[in-house]
GUGULO-468360 format. One record per atom (N, C-alpha, C): residue in one letter; atom name; x, y, z. Coordinates in Angstrom, 2 decimals, decimal comma. Atoms other than C-alpha are relative to their C-alpha. Layout:
residues N
REC   residuo   atomo      east     north        up
REC         A      CA         X         Y         Z
...
//
This chain:
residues 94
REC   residuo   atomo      east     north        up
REC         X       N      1,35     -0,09      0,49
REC         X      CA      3,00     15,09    -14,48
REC         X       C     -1,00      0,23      1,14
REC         X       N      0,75      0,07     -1,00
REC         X      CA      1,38     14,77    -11,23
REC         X       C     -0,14      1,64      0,89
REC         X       N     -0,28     -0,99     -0,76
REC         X      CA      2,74     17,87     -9,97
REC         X       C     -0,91      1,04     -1,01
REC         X       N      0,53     -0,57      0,82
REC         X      CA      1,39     19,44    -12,80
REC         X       C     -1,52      0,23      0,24
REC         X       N      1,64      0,17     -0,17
REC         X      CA     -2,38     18,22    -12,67
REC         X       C     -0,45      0,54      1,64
REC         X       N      1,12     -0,61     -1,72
REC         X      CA     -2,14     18,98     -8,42
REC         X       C      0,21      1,29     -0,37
REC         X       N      0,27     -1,42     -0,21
REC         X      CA     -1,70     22,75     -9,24
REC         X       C     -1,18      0,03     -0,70
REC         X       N      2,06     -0,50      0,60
REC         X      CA     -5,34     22,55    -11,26
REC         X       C     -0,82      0,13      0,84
REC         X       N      1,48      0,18     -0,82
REC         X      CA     -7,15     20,83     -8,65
REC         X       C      0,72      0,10      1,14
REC         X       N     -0,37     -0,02     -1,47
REC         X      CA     -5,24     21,90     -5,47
REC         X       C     -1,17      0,54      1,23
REC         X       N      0,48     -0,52     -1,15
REC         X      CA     -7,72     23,46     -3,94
REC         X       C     -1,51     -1,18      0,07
REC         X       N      0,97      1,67      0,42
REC         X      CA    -10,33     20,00     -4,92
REC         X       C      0,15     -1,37      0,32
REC         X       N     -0,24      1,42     -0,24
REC         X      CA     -8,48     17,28     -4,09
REC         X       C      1,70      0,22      0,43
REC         X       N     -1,38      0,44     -1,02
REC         X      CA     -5,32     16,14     -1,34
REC         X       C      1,28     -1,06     -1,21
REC         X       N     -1,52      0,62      0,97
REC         X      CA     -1,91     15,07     -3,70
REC         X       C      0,92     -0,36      1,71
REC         X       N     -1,09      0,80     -1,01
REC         X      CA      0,13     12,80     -1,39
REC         X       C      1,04     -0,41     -0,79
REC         X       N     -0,97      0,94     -0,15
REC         X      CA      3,48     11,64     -2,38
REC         X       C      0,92     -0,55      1,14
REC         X       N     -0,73      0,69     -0,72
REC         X      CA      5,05      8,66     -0,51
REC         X       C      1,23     -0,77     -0,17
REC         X       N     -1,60      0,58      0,31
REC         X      CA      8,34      7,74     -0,45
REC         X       C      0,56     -1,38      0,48
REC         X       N     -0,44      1,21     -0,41
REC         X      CA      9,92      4,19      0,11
REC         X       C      1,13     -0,72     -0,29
REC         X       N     -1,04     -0,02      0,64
REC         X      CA     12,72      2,36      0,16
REC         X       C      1,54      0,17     -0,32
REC         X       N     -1,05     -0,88     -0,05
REC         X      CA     15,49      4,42      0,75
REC         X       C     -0,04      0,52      1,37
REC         X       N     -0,39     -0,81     -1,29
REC         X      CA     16,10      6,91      3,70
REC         X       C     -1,19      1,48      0,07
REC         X       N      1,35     -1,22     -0,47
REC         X      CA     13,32      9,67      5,08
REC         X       C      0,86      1,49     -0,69
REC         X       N     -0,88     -0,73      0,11
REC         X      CA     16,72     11,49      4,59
REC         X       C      0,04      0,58     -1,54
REC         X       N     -0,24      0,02      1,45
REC         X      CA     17,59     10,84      0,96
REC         X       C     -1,25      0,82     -0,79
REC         X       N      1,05     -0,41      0,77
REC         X      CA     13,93     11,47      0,14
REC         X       C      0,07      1,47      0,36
REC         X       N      0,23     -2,00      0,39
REC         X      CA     13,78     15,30      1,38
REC         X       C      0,82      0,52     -0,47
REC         X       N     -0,58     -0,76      0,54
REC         X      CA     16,49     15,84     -0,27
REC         X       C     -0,37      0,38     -1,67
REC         X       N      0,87      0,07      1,19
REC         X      CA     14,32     14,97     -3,07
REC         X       C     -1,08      1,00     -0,54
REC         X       N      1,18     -0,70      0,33
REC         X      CA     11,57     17,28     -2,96
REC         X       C      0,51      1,38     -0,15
REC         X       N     -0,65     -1,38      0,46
REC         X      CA     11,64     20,40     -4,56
REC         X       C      0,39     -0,48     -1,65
REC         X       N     -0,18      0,56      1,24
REC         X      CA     13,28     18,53     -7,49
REC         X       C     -1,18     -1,34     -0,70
REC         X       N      1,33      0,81      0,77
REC         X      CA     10,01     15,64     -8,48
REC         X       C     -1,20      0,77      0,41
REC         X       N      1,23     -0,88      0,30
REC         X      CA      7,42     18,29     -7,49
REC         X       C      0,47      0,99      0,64
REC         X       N      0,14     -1,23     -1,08
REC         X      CA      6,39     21,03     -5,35
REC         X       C     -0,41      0,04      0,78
REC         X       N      0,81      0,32     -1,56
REC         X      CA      5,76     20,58     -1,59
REC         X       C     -1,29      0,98     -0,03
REC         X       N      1,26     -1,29     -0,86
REC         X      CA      3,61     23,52     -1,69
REC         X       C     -0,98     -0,57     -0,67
REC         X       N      0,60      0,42      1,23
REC         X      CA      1,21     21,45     -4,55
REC         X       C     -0,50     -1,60      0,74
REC         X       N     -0,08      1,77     -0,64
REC         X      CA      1,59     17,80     -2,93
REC         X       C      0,62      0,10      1,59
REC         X       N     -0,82      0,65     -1,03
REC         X      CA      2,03     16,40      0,61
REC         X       C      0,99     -0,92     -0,17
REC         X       N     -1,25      0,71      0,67
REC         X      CA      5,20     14,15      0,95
REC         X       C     -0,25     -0,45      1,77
REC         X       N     -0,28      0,50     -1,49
REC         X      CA      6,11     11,83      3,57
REC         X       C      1,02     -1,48     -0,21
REC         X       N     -0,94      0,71      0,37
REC         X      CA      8,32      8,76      3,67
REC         X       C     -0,68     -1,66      0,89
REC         X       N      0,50      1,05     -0,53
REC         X      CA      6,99      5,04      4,49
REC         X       C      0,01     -1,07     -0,82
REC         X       N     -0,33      1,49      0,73
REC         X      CA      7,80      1,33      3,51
REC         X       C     -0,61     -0,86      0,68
REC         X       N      1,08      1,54     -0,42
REC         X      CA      4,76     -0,29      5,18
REC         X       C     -0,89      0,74     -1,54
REC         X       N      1,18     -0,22      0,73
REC         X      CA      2,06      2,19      3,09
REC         X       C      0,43     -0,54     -1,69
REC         X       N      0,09      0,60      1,07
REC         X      CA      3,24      0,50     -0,24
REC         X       C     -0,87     -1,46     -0,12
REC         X       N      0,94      1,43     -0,18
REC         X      CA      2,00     -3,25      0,76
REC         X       C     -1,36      0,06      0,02
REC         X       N      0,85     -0,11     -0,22
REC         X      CA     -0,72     -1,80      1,87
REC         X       C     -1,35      0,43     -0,93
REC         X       N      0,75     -0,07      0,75
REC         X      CA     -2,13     -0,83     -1,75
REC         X       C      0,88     -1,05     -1,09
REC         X       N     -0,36      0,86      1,06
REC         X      CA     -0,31     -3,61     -3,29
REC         X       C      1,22      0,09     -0,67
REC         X       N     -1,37     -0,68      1,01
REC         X      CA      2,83     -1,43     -4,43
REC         X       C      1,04     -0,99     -0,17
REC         X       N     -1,69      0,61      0,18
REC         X      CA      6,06     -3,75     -5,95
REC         X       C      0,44      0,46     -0,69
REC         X       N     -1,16     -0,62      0,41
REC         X      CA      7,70     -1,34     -7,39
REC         X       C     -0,69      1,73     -0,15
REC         X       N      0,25     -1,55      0,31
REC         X      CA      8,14      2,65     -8,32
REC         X       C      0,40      0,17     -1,33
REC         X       N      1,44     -1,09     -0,65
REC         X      CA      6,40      4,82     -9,12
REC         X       C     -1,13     -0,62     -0,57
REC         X       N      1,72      0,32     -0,09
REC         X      CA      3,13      3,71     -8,70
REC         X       C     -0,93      1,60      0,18
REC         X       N      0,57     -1,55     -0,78
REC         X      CA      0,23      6,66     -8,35
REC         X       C     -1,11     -0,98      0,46
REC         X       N      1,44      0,54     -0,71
REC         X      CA     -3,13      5,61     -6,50
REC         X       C     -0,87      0,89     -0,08
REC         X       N      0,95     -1,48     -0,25
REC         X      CA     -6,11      7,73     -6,85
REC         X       C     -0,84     -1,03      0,73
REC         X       N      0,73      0,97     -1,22
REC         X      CA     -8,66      6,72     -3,80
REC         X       C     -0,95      1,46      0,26
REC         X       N      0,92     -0,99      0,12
REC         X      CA    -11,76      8,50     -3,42
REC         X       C     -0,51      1,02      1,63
REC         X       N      0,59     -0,90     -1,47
REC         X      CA    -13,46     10,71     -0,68
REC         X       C      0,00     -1,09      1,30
REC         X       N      0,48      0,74     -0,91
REC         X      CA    -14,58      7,38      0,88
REC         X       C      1,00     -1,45      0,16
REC         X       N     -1,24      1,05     -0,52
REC         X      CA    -10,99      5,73      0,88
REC         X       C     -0,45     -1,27     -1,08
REC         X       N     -0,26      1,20      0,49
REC         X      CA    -11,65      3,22     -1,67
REC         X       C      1,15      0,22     -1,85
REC         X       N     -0,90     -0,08      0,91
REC         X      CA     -9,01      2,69     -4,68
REC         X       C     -0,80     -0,32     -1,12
REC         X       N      0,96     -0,07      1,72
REC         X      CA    -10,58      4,03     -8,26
REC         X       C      0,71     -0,15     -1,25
REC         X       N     -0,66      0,09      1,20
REC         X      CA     -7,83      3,79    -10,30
REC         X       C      1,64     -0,37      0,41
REC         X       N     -1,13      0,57     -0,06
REC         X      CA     -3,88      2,37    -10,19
REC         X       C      1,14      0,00     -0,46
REC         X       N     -0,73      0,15      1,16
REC         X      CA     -1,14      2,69    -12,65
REC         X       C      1,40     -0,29      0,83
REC         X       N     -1,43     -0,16     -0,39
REC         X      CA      2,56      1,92    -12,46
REC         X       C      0,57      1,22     -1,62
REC         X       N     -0,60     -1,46      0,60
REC         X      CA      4,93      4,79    -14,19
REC         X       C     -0,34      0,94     -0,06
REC         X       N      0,58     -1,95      0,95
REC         X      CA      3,61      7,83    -16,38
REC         X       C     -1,22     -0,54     -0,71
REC         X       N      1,09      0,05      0,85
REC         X      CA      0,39      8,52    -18,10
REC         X       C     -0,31      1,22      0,36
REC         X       N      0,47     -1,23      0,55
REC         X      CA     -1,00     11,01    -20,05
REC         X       C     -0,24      0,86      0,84
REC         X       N      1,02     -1,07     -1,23
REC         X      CA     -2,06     14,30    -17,84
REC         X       C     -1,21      0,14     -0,49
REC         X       N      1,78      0,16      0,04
REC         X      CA     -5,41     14,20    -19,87
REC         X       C     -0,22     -1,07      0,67
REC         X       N      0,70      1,22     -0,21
REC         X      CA     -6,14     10,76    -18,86
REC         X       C      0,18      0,35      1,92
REC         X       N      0,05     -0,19     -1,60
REC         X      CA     -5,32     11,93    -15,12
REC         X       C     -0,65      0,88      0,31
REC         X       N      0,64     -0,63     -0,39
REC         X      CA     -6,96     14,76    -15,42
REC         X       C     -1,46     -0,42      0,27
REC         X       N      1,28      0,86      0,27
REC         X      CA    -10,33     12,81    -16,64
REC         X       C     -0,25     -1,03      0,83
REC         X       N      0,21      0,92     -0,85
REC         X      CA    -10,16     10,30    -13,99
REC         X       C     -0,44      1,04      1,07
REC         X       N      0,01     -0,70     -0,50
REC         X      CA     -9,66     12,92    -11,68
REC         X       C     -1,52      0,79      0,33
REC         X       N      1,05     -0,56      0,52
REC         X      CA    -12,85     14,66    -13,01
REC         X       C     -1,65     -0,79      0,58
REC         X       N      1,12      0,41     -0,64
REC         X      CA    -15,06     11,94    -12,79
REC         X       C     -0,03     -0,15      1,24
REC         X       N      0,65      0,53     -1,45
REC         X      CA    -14,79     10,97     -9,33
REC         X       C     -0,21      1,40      0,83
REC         X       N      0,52     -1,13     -0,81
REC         X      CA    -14,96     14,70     -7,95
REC         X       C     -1,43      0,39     -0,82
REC         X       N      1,60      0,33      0,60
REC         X      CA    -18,31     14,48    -10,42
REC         X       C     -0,89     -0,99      0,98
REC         X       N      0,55      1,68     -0,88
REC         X      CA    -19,24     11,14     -8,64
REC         X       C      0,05      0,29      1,57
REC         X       N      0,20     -0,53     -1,67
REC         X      CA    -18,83     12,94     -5,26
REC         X       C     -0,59      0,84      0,34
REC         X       N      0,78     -1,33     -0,23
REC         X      CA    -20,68     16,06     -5,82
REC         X       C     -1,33     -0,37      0,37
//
């Protein structure tokens, strides 16, 4: 879903996925198959979960221009409701 909504607003807003957990290894063998590098950054780290609270996967984080955390979820949700979050805060930044 995510991969989905960053090809709308790729050229609007930075898609990070972070990987944890496992091996730096395991994970690139990952990509390609849960999105599209060219769509999302990717990287691999098992401090940056603590660091927004993460205990478990998949978590998403949306965090605004000015680094603060606007919204949270664990799993899946809707791509309207991500898109519309999405929306307001590049509204709320203009």
């Amino acid at each position: 879903m995510i991969d989905a909504v960053a090809s709308e607003f790729r050229n609007r807003v930075t898609f990070v996925a972070v990987a944890q957990n496992s091996t730096p290894e395991a994970s690139a063998e990952r990509v390609g198959v849960w999105f599209s590098p060219d769509r999302l950054r990717w990287g691999y780290s098992d401090e940056i979960g603590p660091l927004f609270g993460v205990r478990g996967q998949p978590v998403s984080v949306l965090i605004t221009s000015r680094g603060k955390i606007a919204s949270t979820w664990f799993g899946s949700k809707p791509e309207t409701e991500i898109r519309s979050e999405i929306e307001q805060l590049l509204e709320l930044s203009a």
